[in-house]
N, C-alpha and C positions, 0 to 999 in steps of 0.2 A: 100320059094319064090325064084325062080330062077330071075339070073339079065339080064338085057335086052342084046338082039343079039349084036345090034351096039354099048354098050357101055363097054367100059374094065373096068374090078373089081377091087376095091380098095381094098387091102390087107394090111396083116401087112409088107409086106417087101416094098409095092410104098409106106405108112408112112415112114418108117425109112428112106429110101430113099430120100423123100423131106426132113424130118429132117435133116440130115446129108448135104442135100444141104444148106440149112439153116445154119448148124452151119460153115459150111466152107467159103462160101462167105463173114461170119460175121469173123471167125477168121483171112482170108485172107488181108479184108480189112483195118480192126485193124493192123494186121503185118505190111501191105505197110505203112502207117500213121505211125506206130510207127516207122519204120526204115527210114524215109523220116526226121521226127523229132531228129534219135537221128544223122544224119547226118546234118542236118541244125539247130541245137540248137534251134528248135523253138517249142519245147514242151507244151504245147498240141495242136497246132492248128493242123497240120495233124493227129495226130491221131483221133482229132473229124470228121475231115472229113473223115477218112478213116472208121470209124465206119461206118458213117452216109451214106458212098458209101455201103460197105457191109448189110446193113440192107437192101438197095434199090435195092441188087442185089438180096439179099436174096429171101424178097418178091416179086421179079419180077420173079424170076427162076419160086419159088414154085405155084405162081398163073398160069406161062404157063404148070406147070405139072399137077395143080390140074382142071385146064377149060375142062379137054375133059371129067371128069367126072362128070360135067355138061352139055353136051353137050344133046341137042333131038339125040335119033338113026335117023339113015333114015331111 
């Protein structure tokens, strides 16, 4: 089965790719939070948010990587 004109092929490297965006927005936003807290003594409240931002960036990156492979071709 060949894949369609207008829409680009998912492979194994656009997975790893979103993966990796995935784990870095999560590991990034965890870092801010944690270093936000160990500077204002206020452990754990930023790190929760900092999680809770990096999961939200996570999943926002990876759903704008993963919509065109949804998309109808024209």
């Amino acid at each position: 089965m060949t894949p369609d004109r207008g829409r680009p092929e998912l492979n194994l490297y656009t997975l790893v790719g979103i993966g990796t965006l995935n784990l870095g927005s999560l590991v990034l936003g965890l870092g801010i939070g944690w270093f936000i807290d160990g500077r204002a003594r206020t452990f754990p409240a930023a790190t929760l948010i900092g999680l809770l931002i990096g999961i939200v960036a996570g999943l926002t990156a990876s759903w704008l990587q993963i919509r065109k492979y949804f998309a109808k071709p024209d």
